[in-house]
C-alpha positions as CSV (number, residue, x, y, z in Angstrom):
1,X,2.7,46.7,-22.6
2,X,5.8,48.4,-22.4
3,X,6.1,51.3,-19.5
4,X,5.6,54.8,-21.0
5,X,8.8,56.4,-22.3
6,X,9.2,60.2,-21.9
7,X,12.0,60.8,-24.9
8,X,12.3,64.1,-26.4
9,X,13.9,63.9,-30.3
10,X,15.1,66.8,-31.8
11,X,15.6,66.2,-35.4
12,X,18.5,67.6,-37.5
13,X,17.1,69.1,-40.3
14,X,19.3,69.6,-42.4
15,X,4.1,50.0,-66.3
16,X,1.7,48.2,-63.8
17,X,2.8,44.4,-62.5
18,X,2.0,41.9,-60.0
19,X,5.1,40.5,-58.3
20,X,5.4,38.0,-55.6
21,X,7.7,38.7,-52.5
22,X,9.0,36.5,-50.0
23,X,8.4,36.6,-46.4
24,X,12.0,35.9,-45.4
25,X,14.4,36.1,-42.6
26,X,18.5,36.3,-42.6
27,X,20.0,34.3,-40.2
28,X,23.9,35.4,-41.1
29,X,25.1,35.7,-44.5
30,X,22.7,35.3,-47.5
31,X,22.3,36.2,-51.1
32,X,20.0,38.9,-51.2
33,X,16.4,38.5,-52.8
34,X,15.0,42.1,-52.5
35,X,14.8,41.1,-56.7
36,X,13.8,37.9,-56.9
37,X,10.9,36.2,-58.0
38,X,9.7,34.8,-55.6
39,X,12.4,34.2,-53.3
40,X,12.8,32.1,-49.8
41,X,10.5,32.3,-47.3
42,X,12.0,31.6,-43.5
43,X,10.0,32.3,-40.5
44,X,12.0,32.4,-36.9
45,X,11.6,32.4,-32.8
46,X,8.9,29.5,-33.6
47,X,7.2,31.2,-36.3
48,X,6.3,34.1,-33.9
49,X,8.1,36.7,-36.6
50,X,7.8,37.0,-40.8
51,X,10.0,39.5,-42.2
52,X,10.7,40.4,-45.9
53,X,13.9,41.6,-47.2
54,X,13.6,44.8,-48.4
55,X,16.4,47.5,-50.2
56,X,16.5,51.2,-49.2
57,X,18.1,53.4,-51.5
58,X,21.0,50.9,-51.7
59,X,21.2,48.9,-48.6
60,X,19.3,45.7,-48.2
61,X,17.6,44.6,-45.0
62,X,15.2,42.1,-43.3
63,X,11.7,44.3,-42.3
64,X,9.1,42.7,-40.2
65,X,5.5,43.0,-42.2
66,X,2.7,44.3,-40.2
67,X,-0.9,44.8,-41.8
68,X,-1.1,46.8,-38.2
69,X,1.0,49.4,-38.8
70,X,2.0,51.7,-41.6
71,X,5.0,53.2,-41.3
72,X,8.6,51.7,-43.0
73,X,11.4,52.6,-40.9
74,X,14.8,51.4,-40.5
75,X,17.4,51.5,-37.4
76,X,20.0,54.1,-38.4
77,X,24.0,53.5,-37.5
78,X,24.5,54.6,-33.8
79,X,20.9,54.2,-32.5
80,X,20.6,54.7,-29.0
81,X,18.5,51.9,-27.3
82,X,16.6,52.8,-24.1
83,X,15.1,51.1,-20.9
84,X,11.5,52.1,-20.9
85,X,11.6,51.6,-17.4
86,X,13.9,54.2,-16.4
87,X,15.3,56.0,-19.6
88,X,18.4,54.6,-19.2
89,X,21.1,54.1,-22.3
90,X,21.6,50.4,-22.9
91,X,23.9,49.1,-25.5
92,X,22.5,48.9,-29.1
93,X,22.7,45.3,-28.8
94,X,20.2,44.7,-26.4
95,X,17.6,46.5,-28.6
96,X,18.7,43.9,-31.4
97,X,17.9,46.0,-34.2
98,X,20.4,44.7,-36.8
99,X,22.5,45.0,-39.3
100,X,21.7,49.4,-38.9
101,X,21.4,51.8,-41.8
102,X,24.4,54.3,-43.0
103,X,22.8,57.0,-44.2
104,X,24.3,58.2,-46.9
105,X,25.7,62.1,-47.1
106,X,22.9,62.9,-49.9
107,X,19.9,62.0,-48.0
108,X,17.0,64.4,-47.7
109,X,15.4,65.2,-45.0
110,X,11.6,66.7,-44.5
111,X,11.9,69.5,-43.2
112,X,10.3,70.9,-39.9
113,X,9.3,67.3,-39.2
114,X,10.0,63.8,-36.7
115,X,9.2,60.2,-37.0
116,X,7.8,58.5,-33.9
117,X,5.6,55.6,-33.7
118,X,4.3,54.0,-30.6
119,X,3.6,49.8,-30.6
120,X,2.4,47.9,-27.9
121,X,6.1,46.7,-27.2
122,X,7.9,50.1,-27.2
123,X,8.6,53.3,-29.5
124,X,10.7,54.3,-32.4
125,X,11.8,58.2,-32.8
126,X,14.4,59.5,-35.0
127,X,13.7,61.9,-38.3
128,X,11.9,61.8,-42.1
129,X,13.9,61.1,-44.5
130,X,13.3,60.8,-48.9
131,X,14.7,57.3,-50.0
132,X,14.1,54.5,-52.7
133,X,12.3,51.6,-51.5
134,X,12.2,48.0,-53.1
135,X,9.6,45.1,-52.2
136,X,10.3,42.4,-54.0
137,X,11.7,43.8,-57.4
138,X,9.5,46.8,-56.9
139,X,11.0,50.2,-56.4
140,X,9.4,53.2,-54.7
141,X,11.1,56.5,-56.1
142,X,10.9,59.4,-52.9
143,X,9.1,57.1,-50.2
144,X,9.3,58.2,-46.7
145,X,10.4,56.6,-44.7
146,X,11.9,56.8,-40.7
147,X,15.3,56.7,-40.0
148,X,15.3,55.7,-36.1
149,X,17.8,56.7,-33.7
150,X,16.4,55.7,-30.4
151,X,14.1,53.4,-29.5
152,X,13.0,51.3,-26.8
153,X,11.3,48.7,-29.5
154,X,13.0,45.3,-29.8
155,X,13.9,43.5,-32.8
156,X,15.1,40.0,-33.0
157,X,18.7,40.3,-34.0
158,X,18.5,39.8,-37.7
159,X,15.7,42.8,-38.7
160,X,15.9,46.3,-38.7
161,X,13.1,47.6,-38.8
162,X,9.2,47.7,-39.8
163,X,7.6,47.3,-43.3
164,X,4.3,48.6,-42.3
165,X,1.2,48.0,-45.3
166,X,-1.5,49.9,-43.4
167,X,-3.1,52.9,-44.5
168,X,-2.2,56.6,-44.3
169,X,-4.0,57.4,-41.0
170,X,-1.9,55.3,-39.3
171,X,1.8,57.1,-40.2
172,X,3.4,58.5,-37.8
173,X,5.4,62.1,-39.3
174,X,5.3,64.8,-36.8
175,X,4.9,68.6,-37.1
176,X,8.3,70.6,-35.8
177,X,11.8,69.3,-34.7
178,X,11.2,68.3,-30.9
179,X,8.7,65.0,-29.9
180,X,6.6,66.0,-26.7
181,X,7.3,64.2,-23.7
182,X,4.2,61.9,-23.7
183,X,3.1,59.1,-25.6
184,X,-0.2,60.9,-26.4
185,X,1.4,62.9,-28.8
186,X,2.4,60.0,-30.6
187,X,-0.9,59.2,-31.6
188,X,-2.4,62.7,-31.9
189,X,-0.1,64.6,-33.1
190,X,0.2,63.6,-36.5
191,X,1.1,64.6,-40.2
192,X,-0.2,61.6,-42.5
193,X,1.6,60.7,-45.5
194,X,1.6,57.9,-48.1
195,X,2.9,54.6,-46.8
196,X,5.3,52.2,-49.1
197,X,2.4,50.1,-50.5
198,X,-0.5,53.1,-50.9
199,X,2.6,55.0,-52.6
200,X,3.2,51.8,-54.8
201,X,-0.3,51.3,-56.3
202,X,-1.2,54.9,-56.7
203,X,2.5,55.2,-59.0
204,X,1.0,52.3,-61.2
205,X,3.7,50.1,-60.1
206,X,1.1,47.6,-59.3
207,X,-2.5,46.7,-58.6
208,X,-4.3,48.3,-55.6
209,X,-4.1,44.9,-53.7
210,X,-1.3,42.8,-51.6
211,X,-1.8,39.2,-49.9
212,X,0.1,37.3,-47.5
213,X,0.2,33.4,-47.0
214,X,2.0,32.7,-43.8
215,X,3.2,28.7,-43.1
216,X,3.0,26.9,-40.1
217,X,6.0,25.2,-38.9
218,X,6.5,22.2,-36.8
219,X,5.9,23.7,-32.9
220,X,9.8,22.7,-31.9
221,X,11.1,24.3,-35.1
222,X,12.6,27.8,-34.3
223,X,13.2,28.7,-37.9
224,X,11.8,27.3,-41.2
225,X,10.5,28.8,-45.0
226,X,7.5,31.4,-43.6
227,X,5.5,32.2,-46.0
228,X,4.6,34.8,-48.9
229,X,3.7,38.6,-49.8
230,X,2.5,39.0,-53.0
231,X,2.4,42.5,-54.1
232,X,-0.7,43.1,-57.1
233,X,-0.6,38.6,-57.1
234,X,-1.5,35.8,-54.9
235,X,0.6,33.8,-53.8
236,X,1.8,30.3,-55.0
237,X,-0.1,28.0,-52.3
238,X,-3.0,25.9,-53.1
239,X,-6.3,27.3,-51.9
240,X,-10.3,27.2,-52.1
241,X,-11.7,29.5,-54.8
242,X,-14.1,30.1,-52.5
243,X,-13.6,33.6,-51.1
244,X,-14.6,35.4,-48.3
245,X,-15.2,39.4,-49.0
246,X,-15.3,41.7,-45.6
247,X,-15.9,45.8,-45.8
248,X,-12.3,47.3,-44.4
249,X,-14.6,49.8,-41.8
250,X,-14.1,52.7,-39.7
251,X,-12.9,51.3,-36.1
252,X,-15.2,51.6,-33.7
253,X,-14.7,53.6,-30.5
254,X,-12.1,55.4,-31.4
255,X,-12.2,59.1,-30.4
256,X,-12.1,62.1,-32.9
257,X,-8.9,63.3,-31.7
258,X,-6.8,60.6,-33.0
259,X,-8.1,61.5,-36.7
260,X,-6.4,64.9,-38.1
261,X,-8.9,67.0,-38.8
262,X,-11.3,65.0,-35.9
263,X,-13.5,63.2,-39.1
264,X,-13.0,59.4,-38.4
265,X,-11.4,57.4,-41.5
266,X,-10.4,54.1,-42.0
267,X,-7.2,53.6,-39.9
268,X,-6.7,49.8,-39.3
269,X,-7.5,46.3,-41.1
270,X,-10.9,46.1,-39.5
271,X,-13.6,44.0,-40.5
272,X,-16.9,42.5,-38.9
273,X,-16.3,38.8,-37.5
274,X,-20.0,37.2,-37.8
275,X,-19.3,34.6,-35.2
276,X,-17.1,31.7,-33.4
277,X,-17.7,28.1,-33.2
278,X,-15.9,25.9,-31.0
279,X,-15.7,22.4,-29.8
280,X,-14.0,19.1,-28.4
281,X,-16.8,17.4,-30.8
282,X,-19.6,18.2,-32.7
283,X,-22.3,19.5,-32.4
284,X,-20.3,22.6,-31.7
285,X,-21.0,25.8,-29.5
286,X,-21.7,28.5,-31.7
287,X,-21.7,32.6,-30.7
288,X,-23.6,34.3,-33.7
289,X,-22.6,37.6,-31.7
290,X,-21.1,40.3,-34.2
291,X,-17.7,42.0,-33.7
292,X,-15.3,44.2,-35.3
293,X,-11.7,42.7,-35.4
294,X,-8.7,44.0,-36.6
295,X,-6.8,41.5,-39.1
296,X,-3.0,41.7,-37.8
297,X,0.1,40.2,-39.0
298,X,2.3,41.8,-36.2
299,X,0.2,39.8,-33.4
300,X,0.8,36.2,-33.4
301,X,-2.3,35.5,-31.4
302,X,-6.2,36.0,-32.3
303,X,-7.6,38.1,-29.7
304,X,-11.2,37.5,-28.4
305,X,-14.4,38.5,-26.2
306,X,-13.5,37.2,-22.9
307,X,-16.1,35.2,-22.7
308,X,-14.9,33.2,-26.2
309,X,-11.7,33.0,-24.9
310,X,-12.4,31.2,-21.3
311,X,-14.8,29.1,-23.3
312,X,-12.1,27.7,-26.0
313,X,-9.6,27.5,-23.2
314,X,-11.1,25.5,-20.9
315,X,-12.4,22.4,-23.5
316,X,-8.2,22.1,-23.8
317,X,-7.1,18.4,-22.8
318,X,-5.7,19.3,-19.8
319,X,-7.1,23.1,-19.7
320,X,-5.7,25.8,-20.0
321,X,-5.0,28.2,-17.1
322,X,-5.1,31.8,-17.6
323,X,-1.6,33.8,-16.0
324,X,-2.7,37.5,-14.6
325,X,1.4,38.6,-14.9
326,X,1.2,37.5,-18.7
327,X,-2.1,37.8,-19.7
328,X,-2.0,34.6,-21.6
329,X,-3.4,31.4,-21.3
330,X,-0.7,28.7,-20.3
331,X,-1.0,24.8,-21.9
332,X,0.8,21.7,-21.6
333,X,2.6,22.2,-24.8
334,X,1.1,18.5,-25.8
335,X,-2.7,19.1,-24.8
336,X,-5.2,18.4,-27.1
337,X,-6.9,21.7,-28.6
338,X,-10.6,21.9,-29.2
339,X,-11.9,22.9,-32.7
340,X,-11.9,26.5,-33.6
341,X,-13.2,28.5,-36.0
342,X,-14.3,32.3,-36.7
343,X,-16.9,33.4,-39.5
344,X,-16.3,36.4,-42.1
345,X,-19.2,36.6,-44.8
346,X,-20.9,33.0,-44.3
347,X,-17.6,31.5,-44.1
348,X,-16.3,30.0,-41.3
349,X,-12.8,29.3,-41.4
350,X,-10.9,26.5,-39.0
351,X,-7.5,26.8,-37.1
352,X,-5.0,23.4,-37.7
353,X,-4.5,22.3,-34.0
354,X,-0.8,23.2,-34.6
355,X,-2.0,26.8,-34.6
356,X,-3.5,26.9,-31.3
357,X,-0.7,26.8,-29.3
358,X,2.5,28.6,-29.6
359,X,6.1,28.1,-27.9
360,X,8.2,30.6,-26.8
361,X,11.2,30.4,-27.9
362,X,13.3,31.4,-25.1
363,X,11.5,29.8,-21.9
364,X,9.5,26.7,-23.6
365,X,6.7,27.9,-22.1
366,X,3.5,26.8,-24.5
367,X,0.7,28.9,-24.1
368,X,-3.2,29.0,-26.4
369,X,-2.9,31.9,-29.1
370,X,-6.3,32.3,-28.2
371,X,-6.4,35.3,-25.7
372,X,-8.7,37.8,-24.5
373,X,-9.8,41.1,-26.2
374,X,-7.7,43.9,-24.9
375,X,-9.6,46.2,-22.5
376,X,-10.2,49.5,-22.0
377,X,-12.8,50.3,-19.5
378,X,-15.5,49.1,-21.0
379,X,-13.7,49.6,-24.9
380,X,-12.8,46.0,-26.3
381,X,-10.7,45.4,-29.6
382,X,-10.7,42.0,-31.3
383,X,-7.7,40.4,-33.2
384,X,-7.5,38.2,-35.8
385,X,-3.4,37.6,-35.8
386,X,-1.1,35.1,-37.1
387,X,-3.3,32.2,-35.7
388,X,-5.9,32.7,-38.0
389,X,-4.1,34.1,-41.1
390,X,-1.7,30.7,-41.4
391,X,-4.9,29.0,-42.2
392,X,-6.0,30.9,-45.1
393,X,-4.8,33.4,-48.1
394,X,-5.2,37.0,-47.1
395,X,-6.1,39.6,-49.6
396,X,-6.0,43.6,-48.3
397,X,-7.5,45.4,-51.0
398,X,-7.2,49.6,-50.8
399,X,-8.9,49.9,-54.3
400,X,-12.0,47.8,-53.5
401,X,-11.6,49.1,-49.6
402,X,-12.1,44.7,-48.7
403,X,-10.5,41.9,-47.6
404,X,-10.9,38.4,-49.2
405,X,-10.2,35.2,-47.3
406,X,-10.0,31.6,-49.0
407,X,-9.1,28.6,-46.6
408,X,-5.5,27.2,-47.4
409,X,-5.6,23.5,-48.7
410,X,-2.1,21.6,-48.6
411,X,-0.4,21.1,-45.1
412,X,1.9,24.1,-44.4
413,X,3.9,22.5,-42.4
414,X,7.6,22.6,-43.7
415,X,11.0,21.5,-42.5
416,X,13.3,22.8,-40.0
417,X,15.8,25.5,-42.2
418,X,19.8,24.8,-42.0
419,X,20.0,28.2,-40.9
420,X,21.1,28.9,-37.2
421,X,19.2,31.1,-34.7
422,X,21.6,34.1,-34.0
423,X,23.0,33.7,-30.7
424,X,21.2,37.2,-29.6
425,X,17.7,35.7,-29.4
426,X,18.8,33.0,-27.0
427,X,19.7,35.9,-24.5
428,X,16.1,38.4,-25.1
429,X,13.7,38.4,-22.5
430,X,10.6,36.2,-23.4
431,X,7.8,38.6,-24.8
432,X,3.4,37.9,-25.3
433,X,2.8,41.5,-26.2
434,X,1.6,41.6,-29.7
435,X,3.7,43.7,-32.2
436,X,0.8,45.2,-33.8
437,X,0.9,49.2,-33.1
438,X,-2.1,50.7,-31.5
439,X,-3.8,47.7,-29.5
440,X,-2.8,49.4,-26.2
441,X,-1.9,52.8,-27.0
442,X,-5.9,53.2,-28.6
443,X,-7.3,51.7,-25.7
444,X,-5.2,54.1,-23.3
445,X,-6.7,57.0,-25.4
446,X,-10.3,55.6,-25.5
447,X,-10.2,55.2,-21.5
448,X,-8.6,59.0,-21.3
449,X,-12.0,59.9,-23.3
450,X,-14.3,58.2,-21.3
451,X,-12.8,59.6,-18.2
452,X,-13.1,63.3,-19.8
């Protein structure tokens, strides 16, 4: 978790169809696919990010998708990037949120209003602004959307920002032209509005329903085709028709006052995990203990009771050893996993071996994407991230207010792409924090209430 930044931002205020979507990634100059059907899928930094191009107003850019957060935002021209540690002004570069958006002279602004979202790798501030918005040949007349001008987030060099496909709760529009000084009030402090995919199915521009298919690539193979987002479709992998249907449910333990109004809603992609199984050889060990778990494209690891996770870790060939100062699990990047699986609705769904343990892409460390459940005295939230979700088709329904899960068939693994890295990810900082907003931020404010 990134240090807590005390930034104050004063704003200037001045017919239906089911299209597929790339998840894709720009690695230098490219034809743009923000239209096409479907389009390239590339995945980067060892699959640990999946963007999708998308066009605002008319400027096209790469957006990372995160079922975790709901919020679409974009770096603005000029954005001032920020040390969380000290508050420090660091050149632009070293945030790496790039190319930047020119906003044009017409754009309107709400009024009396900020955009500021906390994640558990930094924040984003800047204003509210009225734009166009196309997903994959889809366009989004009046969307809202943030237009950042400082952050101490990180991108990757080639995005610029955050498609977020969560629900309203979890936007993060402000009331006034000045952010408080405290993280707390990121979270709080909130005005919901409609996010980019709610605003999508409610227009009739398509059904109330998205899924993502995200590949696997080879572990040494930084950048490679990554996957899909259909919008109102699935996507064109092969796959069981045998589907797994989970409620979407009210988070548990979250307190009153993060819900405007204090009435608890839906707020993340929760469901109810029925149980793990786990194994070097069967028979397997089986927990049949229930637990909520929030499904979460931002995070490339699933995160698990601790109890799971020490379990799993320790049947690796050599084991794996867990690191305090990282909070991950470490592995021989060629030990042999154990078998894994988790069950949603009678169906228990098993991780390749590939997806068990991840590289970083900057240190070669390998580590197991199976970690422990982030804590909050006594508070424990489950993931289900990127690890789990390469290994099956994802369905987030809003309509039906499910999820649906069917196990992926054909091998995912594709080839290395011709395009290069940018040279700005060889020089960032190696990073385990999961992208996915909330995990650390909810747990600060469940701890706060337990200590009222």
């Amino acid at each position: 978790m990134r240090a807590k930044t005390l930034i104050a931002v004063t704003a200037t205020i001045g017919a239906a169809s089911g299209i597929v979507a790339p998840l894709h990634r720009r690695t230098g100059n490219s034809t743009s696919h923000a239209q096409d059907n479907p389009a390239p899928l590339i995945a980067t930094l060892n699959s640990f990010w999946f963007d999708v191009e998308v066009q605002i107003g008319n400027q096209t850019f790469y957006l990372l998708v995160d079922t975790g957060s709901s919020d679409t935002w974009v770096a603005a021209d000029g954005y001032t990037c920020i040390d969380p540690a000290d508050n420090r002004v660091l050149p632009s570069e070293e945030c790496m949120w790039s190319p930047t958006y020119t906003v044009p002279q017409s754009m309107r602004y709400i009024q009396n209003q900020t955009f500021g979202v906390k994640y558990g790798t930094g924040v984003a501030l800047g204003k509210l602004g009225i734009e166009s918005v196309t997903v994959g040949g889809i366009t989004v007349q009046e969307q809202a959307i943030g237009i950042v001008d400082r952050a101490t987030d990180k991108g990757d060099g080639v995005n610029s920002g955050i498609l977020g496909l969560g629900f309203p709760m979890l936007t993060s529009a402000h009331p006034g032209t000045v952010l408080e000084n405290d993280t707390m009030s990121l979270i709080t402090n909130r005005i919901p509005y409609e996010p980019t995919f709610v605003n999508m199915y409610k227009k009739g521009l398509v059904e109330s329903w998205y899924s993502i298919a995200i590949n696997r690539l080879p572990r040494d193979v930084a950048s490679g085709m990554g996957g899909w987002l259909g919008l109102g479709e699935l996507p064109p992998v092969e796959h069981t028709d045998d589907w797994a249907v989970a409620p979407i449910e009210i988070t548990e333990g979250i307190p009153d006052e993060f819900y405007p109004g204090g009435k608890p809603v839906i707020s993340l992609m929760t469901l109810t995990v029925d149980g793990a199984s786990w194994g070097s050889s069967s028979p397997y060990t089986t927990n049949t203990t229930k637990l909520q778990a929030v499904v979460d494209s931002g995070n490339n690891m699933n995160l698990v009771p601790i109890e799971i996770a020490e379990s799993v870790n320790g049947l690796f060939e050599p084991p794996a050893t867990f690191k305090q100062d990282l909070d991950i699990y470490v592995v021989d990047c060629h030990a042999k996993p154990p078998s894994f699986g988790v069950t949603i609705d009678g169906h228990t769904f098993w991780h390749d071996p590939e997806d068990m343990i991840s590289k970083d892409n900057t240190t070669g460390l390998c580590y197991s994407t199976l970690g422990n459940s982030a804590d909050g005295l006594g508070t424990q939230m489950s993931f289900l991230g990127d690890a789990f979700m390469k290994n099956v088709v994802s369905v987030f329904d809003f309509g039906k207010t499910e999820m649906r899960f069917a196990a992926r068939t054909e091998n995912a693994q594709t080839t290395a792409s011709p395009l290069p890295t940018p040279s700005a990810l060889s020089a960032s900082p190696p990073s385990f924090a999961c992208q996915g907003i909330w995990l650390w931020v909810l747990l600060a404010l469940m701890a706060q209430a337990l200590l009222a």
